[in-house]
LOTIFI-30389 format. One record per residue (C-alpha): y, z, x. Coordinates in pm, whole numbers, m for minus. Layout:
<site><y>Y</y><z>Z</z><x>X</x></site>
...
END
This chain:
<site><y>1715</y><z>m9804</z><x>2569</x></site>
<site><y>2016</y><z>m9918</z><x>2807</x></site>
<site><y>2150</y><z>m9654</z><x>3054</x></site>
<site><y>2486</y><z>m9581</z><x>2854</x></site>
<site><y>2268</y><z>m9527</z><x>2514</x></site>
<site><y>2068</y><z>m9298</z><x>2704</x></site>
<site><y>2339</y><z>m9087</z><x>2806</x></site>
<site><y>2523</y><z>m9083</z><x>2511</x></site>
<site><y>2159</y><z>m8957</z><x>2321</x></site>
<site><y>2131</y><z>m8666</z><x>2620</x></site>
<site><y>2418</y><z>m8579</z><x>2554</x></site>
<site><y>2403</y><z>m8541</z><x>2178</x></site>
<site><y>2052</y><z>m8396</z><x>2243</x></site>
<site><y>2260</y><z>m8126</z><x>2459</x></site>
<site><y>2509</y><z>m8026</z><x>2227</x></site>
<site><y>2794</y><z>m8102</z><x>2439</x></site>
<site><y>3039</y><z>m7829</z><x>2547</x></site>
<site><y>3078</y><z>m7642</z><x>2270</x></site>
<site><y>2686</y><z>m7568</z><x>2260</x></site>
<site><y>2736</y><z>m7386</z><x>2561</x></site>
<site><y>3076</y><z>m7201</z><x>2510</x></site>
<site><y>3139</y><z>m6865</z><x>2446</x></site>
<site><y>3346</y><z>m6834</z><x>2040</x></site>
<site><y>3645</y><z>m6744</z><x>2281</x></site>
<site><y>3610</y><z>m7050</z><x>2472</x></site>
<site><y>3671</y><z>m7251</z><x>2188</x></site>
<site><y>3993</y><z>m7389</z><x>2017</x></site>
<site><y>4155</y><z>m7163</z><x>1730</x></site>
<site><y>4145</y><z>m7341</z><x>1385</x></site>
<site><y>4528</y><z>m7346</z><x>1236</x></site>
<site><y>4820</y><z>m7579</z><x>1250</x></site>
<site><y>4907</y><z>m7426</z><x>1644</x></site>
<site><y>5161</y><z>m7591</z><x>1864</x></site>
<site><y>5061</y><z>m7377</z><x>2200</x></site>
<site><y>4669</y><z>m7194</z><x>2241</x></site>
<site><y>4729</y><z>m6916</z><x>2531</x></site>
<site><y>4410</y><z>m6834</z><x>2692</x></site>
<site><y>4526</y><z>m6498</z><x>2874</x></site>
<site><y>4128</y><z>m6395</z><x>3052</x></site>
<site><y>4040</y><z>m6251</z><x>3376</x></site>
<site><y>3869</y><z>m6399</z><x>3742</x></site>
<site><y>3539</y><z>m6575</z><x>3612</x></site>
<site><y>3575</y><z>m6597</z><x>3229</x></site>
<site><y>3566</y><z>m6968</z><x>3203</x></site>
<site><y>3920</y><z>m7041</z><x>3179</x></site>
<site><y>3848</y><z>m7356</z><x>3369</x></site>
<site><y>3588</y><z>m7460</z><x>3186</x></site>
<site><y>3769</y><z>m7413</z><x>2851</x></site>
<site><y>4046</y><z>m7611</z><x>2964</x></site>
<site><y>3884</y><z>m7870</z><x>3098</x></site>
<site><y>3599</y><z>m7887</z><x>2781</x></site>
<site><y>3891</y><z>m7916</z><x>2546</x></site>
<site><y>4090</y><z>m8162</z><x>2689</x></site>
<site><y>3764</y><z>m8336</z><x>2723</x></site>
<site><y>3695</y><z>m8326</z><x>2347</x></site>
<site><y>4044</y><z>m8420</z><x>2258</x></site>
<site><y>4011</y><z>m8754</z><x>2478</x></site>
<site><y>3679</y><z>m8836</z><x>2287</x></site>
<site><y>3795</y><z>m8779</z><x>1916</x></site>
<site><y>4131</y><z>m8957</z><x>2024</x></site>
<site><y>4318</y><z>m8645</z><x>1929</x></site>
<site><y>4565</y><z>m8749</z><x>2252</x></site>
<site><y>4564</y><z>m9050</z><x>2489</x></site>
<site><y>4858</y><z>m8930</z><x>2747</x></site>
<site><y>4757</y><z>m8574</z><x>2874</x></site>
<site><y>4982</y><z>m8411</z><x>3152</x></site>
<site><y>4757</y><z>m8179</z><x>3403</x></site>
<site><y>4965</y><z>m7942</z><x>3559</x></site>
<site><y>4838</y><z>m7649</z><x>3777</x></site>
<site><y>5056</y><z>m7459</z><x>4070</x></site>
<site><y>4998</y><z>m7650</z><x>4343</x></site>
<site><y>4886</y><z>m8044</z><x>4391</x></site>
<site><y>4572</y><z>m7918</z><x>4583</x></site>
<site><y>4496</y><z>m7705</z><x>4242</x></site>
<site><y>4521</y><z>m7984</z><x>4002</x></site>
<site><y>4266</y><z>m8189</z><x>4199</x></site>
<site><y>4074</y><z>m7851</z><x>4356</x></site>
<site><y>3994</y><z>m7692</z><x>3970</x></site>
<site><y>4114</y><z>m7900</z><x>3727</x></site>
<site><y>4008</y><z>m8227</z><x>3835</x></site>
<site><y>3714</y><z>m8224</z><x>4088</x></site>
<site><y>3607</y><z>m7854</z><x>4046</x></site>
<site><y>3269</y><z>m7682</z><x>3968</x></site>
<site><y>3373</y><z>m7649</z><x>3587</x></site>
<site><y>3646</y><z>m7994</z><x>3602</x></site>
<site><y>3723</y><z>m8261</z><x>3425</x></site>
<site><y>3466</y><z>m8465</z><x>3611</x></site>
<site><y>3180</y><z>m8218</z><x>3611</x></site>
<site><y>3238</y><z>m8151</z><x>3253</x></site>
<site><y>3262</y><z>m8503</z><x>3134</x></site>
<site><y>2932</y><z>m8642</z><x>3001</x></site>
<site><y>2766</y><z>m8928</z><x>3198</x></site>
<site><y>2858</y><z>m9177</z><x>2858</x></site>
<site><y>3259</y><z>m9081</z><x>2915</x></site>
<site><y>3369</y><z>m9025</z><x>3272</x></site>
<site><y>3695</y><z>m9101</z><x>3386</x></site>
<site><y>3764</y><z>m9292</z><x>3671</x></site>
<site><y>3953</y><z>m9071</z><x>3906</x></site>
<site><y>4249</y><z>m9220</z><x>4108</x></site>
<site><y>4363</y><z>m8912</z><x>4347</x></site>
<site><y>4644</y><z>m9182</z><x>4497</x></site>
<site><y>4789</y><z>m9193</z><x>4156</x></site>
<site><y>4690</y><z>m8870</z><x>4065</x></site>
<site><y>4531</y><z>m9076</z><x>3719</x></site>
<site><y>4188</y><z>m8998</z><x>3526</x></site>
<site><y>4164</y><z>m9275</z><x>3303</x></site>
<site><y>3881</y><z>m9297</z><x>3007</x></site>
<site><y>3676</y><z>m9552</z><x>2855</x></site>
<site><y>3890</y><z>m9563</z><x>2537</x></site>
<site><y>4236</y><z>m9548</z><x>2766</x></site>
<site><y>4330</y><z>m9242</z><x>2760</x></site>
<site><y>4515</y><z>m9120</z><x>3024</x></site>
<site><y>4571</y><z>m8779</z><x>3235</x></site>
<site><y>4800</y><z>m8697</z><x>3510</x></site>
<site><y>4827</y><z>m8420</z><x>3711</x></site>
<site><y>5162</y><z>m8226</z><x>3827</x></site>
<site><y>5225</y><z>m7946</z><x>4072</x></site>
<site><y>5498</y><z>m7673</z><x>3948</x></site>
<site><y>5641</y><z>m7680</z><x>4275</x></site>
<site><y>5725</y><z>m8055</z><x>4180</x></site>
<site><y>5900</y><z>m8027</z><x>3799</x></site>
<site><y>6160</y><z>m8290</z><x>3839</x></site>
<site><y>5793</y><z>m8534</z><x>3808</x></site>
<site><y>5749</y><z>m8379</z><x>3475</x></site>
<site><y>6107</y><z>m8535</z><x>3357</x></site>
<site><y>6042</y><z>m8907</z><x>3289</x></site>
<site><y>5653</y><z>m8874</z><x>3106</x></site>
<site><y>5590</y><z>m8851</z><x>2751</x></site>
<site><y>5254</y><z>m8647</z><x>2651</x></site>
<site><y>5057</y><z>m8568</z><x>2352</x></site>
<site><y>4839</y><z>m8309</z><x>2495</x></site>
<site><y>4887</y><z>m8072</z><x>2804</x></site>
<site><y>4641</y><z>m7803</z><x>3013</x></site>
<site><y>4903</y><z>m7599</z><x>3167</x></site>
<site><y>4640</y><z>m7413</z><x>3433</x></site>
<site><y>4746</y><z>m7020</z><x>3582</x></site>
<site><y>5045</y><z>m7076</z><x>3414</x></site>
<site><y>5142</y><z>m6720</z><x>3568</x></site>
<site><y>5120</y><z>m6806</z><x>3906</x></site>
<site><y>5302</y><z>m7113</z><x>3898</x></site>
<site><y>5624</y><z>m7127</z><x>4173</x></site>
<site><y>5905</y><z>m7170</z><x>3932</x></site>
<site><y>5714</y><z>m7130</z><x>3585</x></site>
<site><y>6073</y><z>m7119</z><x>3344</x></site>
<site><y>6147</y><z>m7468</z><x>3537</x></site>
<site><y>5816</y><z>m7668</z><x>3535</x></site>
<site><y>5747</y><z>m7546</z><x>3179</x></site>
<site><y>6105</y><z>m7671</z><x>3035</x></site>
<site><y>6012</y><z>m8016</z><x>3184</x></site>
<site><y>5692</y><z>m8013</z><x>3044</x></site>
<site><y>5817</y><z>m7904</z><x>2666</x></site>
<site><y>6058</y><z>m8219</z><x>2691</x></site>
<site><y>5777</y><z>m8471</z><x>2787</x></site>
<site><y>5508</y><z>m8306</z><x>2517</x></site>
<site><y>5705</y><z>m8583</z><x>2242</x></site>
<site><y>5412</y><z>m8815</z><x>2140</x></site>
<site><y>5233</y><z>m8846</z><x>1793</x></site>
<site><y>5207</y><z>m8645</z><x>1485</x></site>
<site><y>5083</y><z>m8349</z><x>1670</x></site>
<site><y>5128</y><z>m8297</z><x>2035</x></site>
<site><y>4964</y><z>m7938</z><x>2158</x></site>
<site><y>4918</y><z>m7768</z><x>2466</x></site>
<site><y>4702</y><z>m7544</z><x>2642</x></site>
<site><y>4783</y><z>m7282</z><x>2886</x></site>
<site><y>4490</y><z>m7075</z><x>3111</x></site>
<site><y>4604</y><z>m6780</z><x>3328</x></site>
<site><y>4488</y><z>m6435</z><x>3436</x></site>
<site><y>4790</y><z>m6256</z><x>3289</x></site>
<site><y>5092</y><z>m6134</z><x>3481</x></site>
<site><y>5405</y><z>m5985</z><x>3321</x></site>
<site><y>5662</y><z>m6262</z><x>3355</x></site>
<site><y>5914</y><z>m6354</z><x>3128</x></site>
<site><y>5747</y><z>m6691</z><x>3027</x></site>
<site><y>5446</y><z>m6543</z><x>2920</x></site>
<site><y>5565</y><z>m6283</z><x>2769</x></site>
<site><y>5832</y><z>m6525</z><x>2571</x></site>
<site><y>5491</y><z>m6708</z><x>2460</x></site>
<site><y>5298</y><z>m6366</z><x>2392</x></site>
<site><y>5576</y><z>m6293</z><x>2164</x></site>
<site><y>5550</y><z>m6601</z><x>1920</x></site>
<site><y>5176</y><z>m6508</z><x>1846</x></site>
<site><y>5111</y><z>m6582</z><x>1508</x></site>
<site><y>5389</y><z>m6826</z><x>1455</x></site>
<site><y>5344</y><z>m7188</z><x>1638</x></site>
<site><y>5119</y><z>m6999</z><x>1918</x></site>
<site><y>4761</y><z>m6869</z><x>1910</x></site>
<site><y>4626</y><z>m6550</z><x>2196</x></site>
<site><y>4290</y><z>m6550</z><x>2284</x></site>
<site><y>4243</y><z>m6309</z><x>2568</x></site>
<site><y>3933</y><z>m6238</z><x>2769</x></site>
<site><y>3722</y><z>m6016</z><x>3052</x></site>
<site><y>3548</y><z>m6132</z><x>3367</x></site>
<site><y>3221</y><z>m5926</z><x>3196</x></site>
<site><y>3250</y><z>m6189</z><x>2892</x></site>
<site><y>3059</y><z>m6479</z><x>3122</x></site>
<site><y>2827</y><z>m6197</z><x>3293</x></site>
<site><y>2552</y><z>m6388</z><x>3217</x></site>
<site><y>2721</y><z>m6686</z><x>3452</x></site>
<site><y>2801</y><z>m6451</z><x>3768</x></site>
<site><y>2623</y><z>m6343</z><x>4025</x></site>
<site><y>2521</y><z>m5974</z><x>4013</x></site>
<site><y>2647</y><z>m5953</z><x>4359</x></site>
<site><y>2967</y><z>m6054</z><x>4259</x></site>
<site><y>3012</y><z>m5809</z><x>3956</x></site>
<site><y>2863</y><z>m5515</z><x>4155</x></site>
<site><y>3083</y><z>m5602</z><x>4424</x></site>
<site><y>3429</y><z>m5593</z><x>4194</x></site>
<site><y>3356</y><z>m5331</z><x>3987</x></site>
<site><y>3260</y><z>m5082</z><x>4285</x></site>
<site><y>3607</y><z>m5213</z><x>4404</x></site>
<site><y>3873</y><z>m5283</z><x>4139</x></site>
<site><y>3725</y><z>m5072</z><x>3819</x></site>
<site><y>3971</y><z>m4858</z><x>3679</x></site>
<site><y>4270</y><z>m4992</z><x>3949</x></site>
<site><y>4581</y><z>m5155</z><x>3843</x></site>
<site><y>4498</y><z>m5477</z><x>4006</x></site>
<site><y>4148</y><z>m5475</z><x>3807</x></site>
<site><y>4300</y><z>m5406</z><x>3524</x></site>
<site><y>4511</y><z>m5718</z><x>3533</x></site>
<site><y>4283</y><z>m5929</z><x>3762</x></site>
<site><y>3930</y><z>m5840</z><x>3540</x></site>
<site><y>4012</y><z>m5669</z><x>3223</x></site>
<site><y>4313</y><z>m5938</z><x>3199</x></site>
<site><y>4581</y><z>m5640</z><x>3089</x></site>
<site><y>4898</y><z>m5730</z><x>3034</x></site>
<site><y>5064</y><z>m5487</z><x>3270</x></site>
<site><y>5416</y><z>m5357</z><x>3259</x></site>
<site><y>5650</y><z>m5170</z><x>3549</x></site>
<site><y>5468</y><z>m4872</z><x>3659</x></site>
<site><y>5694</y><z>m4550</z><x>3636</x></site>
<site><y>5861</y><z>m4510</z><x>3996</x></site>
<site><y>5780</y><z>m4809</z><x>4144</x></site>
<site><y>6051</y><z>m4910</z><x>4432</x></site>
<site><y>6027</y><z>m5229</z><x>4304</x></site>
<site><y>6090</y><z>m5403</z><x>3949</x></site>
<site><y>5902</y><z>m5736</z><x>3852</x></site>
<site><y>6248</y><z>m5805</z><x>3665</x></site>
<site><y>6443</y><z>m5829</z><x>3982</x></site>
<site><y>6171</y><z>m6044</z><x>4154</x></site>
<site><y>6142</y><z>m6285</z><x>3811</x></site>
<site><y>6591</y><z>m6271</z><x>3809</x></site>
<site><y>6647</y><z>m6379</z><x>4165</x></site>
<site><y>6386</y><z>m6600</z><x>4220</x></site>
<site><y>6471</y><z>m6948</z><x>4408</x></site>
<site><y>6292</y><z>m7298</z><x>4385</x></site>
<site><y>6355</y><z>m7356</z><x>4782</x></site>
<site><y>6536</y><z>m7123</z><x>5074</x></site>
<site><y>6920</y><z>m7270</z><x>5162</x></site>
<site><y>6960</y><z>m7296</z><x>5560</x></site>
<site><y>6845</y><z>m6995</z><x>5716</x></site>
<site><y>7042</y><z>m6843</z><x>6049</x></site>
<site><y>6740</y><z>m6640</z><x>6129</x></site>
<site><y>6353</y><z>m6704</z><x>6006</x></site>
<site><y>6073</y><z>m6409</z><x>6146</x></site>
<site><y>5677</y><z>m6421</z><x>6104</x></site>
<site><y>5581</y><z>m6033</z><x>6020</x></site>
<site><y>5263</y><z>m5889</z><x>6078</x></site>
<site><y>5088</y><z>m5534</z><x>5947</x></site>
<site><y>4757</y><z>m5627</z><x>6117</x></site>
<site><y>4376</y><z>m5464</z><x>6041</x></site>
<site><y>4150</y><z>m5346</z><x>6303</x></site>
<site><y>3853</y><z>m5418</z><x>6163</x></site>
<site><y>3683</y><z>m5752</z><x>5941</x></site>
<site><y>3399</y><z>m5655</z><x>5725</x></site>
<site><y>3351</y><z>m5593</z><x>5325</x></site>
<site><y>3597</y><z>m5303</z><x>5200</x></site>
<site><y>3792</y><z>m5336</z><x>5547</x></site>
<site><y>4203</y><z>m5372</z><x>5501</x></site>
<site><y>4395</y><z>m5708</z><x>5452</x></site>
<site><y>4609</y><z>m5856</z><x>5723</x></site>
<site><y>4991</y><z>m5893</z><x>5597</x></site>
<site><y>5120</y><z>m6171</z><x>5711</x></site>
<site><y>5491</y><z>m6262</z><x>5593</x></site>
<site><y>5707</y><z>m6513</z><x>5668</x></site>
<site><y>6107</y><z>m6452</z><x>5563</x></site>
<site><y>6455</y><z>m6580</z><x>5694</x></site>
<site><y>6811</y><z>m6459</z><x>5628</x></site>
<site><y>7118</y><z>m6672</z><x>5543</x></site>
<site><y>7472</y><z>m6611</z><x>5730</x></site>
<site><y>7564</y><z>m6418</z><x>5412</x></site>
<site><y>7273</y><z>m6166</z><x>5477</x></site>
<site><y>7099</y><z>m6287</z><x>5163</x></site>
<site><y>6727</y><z>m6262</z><x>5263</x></site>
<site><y>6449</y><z>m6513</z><x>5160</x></site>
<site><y>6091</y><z>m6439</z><x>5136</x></site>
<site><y>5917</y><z>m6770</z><x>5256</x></site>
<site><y>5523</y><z>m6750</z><x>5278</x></site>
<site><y>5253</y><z>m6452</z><x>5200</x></site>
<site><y>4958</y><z>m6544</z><x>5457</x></site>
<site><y>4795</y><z>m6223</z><x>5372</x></site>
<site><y>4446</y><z>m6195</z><x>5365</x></site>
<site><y>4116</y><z>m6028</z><x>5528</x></site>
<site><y>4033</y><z>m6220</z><x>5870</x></site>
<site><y>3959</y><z>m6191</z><x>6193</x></site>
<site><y>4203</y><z>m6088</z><x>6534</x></site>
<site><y>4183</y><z>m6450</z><x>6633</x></site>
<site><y>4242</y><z>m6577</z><x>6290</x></site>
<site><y>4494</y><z>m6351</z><x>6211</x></site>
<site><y>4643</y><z>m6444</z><x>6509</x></site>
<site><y>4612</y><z>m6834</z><x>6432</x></site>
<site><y>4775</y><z>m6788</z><x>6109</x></site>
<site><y>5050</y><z>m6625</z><x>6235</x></site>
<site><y>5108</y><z>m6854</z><x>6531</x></site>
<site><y>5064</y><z>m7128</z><x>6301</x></site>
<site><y>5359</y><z>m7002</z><x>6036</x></site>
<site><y>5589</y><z>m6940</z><x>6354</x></site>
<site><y>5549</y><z>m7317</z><x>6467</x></site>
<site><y>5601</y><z>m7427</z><x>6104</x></site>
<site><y>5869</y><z>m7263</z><x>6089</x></site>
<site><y>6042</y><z>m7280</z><x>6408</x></site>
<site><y>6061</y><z>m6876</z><x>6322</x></site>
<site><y>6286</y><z>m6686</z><x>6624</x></site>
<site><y>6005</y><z>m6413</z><x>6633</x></site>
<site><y>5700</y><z>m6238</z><x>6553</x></site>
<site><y>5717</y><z>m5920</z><x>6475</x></site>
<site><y>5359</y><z>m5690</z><x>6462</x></site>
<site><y>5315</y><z>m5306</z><x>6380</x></site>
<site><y>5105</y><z>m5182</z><x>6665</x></site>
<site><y>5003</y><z>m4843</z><x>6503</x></site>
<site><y>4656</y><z>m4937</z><x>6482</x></site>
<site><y>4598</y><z>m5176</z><x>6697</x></site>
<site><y>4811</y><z>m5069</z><x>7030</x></site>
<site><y>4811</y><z>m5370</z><x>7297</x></site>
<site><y>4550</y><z>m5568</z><x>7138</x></site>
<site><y>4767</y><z>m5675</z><x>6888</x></site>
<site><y>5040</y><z>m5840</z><x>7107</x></site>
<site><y>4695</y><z>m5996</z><x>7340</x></site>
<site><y>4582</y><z>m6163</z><x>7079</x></site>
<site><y>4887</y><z>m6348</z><x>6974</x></site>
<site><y>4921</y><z>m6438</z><x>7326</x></site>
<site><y>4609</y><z>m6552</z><x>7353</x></site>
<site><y>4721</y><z>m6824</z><x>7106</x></site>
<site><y>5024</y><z>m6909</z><x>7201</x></site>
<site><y>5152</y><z>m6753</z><x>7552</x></site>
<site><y>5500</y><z>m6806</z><x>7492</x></site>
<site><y>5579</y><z>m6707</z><x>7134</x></site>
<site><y>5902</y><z>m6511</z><x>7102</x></site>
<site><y>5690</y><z>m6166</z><x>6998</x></site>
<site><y>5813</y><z>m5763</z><x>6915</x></site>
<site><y>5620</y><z>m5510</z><x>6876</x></site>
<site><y>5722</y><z>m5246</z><x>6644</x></site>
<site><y>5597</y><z>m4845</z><x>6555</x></site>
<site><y>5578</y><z>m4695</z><x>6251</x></site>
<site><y>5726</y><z>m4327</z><x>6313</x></site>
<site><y>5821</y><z>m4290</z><x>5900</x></site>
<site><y>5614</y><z>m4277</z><x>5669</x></site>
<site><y>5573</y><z>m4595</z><x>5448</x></site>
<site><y>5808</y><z>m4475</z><x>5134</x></site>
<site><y>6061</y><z>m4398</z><x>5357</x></site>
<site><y>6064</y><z>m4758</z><x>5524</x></site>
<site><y>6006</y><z>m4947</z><x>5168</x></site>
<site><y>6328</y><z>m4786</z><x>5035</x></site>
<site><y>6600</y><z>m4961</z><x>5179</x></site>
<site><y>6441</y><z>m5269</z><x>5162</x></site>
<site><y>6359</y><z>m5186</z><x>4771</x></site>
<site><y>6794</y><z>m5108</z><x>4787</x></site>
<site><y>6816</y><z>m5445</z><x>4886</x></site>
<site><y>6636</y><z>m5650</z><x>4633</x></site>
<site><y>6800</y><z>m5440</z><x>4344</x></site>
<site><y>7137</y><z>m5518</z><x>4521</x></site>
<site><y>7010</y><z>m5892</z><x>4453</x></site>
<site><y>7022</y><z>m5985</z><x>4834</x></site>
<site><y>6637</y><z>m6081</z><x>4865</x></site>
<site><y>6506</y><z>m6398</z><x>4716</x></site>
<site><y>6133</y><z>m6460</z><x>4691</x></site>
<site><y>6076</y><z>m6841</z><x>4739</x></site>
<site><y>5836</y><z>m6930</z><x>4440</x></site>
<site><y>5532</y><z>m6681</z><x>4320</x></site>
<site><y>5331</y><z>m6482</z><x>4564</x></site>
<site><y>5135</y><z>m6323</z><x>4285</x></site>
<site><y>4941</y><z>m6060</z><x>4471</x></site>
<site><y>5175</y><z>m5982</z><x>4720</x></site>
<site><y>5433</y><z>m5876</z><x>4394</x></site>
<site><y>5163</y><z>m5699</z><x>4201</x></site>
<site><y>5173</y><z>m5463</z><x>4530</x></site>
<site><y>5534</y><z>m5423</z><x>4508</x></site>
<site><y>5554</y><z>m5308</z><x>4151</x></site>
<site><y>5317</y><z>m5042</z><x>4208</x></site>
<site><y>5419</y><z>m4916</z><x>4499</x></site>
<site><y>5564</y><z>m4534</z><x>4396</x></site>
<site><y>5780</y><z>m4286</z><x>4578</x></site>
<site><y>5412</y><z>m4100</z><x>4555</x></site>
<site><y>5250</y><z>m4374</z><x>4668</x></site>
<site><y>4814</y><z>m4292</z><x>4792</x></site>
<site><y>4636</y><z>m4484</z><x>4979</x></site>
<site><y>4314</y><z>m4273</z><x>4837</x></site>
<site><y>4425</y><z>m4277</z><x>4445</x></site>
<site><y>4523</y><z>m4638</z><x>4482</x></site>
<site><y>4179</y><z>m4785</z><x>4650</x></site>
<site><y>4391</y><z>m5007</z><x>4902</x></site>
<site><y>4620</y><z>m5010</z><x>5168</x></site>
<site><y>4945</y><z>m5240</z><x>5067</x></site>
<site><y>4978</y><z>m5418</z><x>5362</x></site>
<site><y>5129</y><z>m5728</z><x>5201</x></site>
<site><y>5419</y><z>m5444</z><x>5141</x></site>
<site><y>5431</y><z>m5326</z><x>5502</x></site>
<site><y>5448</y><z>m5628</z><x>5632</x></site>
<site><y>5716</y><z>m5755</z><x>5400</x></site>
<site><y>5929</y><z>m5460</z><x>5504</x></site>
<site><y>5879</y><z>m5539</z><x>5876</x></site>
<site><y>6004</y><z>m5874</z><x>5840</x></site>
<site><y>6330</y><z>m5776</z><x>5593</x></site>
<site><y>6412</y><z>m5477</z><x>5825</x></site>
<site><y>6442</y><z>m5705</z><x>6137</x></site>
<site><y>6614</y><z>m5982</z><x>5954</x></site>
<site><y>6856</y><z>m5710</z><x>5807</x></site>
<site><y>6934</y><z>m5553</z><x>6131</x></site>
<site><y>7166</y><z>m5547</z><x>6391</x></site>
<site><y>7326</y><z>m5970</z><x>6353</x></site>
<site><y>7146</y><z>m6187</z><x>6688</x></site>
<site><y>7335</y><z>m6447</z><x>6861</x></site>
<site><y>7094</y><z>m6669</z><x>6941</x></site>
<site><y>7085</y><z>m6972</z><x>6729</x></site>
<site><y>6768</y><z>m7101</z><x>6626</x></site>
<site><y>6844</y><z>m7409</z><x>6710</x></site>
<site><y>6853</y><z>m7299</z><x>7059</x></site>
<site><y>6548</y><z>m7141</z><x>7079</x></site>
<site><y>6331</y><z>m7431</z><x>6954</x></site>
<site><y>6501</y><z>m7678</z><x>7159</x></site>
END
């Protein structure tokens, strides 16, 4: 038996991706236009993306598939190269040859899939497409934008379709596609705990013990579709209404920092933000480097945002972490432009003017920074740190940076500094 026969029979002999998929992994029957797969971290959204757009390439249901995820990195990273891909789900008989240069899988029979980043829609204008796997559609940077371009392109034979995997979020596009269920799209939503049986125990224990019953693992796990909590300071509506594609030129650009003390399991995040202000005090919220690391990698991220940005300064809370905070940054970089600041109000009473400000429509957030917003619409005038499970230092940090930039106008240019 040749070596392509012999594929081809293991893989019949296998049963092919649907023998191994969940009946919520698989494609609704029905005349559909749109399938939204709305299912939490570790469900298999990957996996069902990439095992139907797999299947529709080998029945020759579509021969010019657009790939778009919310970053260029993401389209090869998951849907492309990763652990439950394109390539890793293709059988050994049908593999495409991957061009990353042309950002091209191409098939045996010719089909044909591209990938596209959502920070990139204008791309999406000139392709036509009879299929598209539209991945964390949620969490794309302009989502409205990148999804118009794609609904022009998706033109080609008698029955173009897409597919869309996300962990939900409330924005308007997905809710604008929740609401024509049962028409021209079909909902299938789904848990994390659907694919226990393909997670690690550790991993399970690990979330549940930390984000059962919370907001975030509501929407994160339990893939809720969440709406405004009652008193939040901030409004998802405002964030989704004054959203920009890219920042105009700033006069003034700061790197903020709410830093943690300590790095193990359970211990707080580091909030890094990066924001700049326009001559017509009209703030814009740049980068959300947030995340659990180290003083010197902390540190390094920071440095690294300020030099990327030719920022004017870093700012740093020091409430915790007293002089180290302002040695370690200099122990990166000696000569960054650096403040320290102290938090002597509580962290309501900081948040609200700065929550004034984006309902007054002066703040912009520069694409989606998904869990740094989730933090912001559930942070409450009542707002505890023991009831919530987390400290929102995405949110203090974010504060830090808008209440320098809105502040008392500097003369320097920035020019001048980074000459």
């Amino acid at each position: 038996m040749s070596s392509m026969a012999a594929a081809l029979a293991a893989t019949l002999a296998d049963g092919g991706w649907r023998a191994k998929a969940r009946p919520s992994q698989l494609p609704p029957d029905g005349d559909w236009l749109g399938w939204l797969l709305l299912a939490g971290r570790g469900f298999g959204k990957t996996f069902t993306g990439a095992g139907y757009i797999g299947e529709l390439v080998e029945t020759g249901a579509a021969g010019r598939i657009a790939l778009v995820a919310a970053t260029a990195a993401d389209a090869r990273d998951i849907m492309v190269e990763g652990q439950s891909g394109l390539l890793r789900m293709a059988p050994p008989w049908n593999r495409p040859i991957y061009e990353p240069s042309k950002r091209r899988l191409t098939w045996l029979n010719g089909a044909i899939a591209t990938t596209f980043s959502s920070e990139e829609a204008d791309r999406l204008r000139g392709p036509e497409h009879d299929a598209c796997w539209a991945d964390e559609l949620a969490a794309w940077n302009d989502p409205q934008g990148a999804w118009d371009m794609l609904q022009f392109g998706l033109r080609l034979g008698k029955h173009p379709r897409w597919v869309a995997t996300t962990t939900p979020r409330p924005i308007k596009l997905v809710k604008d596609l929740l609401a024509r269920d049962g028409r021209d799209v079909v909902v299938t939503r789904g848990s994390t705990f659907d694919n226990e049986a393909n997670l690690a125990a550790t991993f399970l224990a690990s979330v549940r013990d930390r984000y059962a019953g919370t907001r975030l693992g509501r929407q994160e796990l339990d893939a809720e579709m969440l709406t405004d909590v009652a008193g939040a300071l901030w409004q998802l509506e405002w964030l989704d209404r004054d959203r920009a594609a890219k920042a105009p030129e700033l006069k003034r650009i700061v790197v903020a920092i709410d830093p943690a003390v300590s790095n193990h399991e359970g211990s707080d995040e580091t909030g890094i933000i990066v924001a700049g202000i326009t001559a017509d005090k009209h703030a814009y919220v740049l980068e959300d480097l947030s995340g659990r690391y180290a003083p010197h990698e902390w540190a390094a991220k920071a440095i690294g945002a300020y030099r990327r940005h030719k920022a004017d300064r870093i700012i740093a809370e020091i409430n915790n972490g007293g002089a180290m905070v302002e040695g370690t940054i200099r122990a990166v970089d000696p000569l960054a432009s650096y403040k320290s600041v102290h938090a002597s109000r509580g962290k309501v009473v900081r948040a609200e003017p700065i929550a004034a400000m984006y309902e007054q429509r002066k703040v912009h957030h520069v694409g989606g920074f998904a869990t740094l917003e989730d933090q912001m619409c559930s942070f409450t005038s009542d707002f505890d740190r023991g009831r919530a499970g987390y400290s929102p230092d995405r949110v203090d940090a974010l504060v830090w940076a808008l209440t320098e930039l809105s502040g008392p106008v500097h003369t320097s240019s920035r020019t001048e500094l980074w000459l």
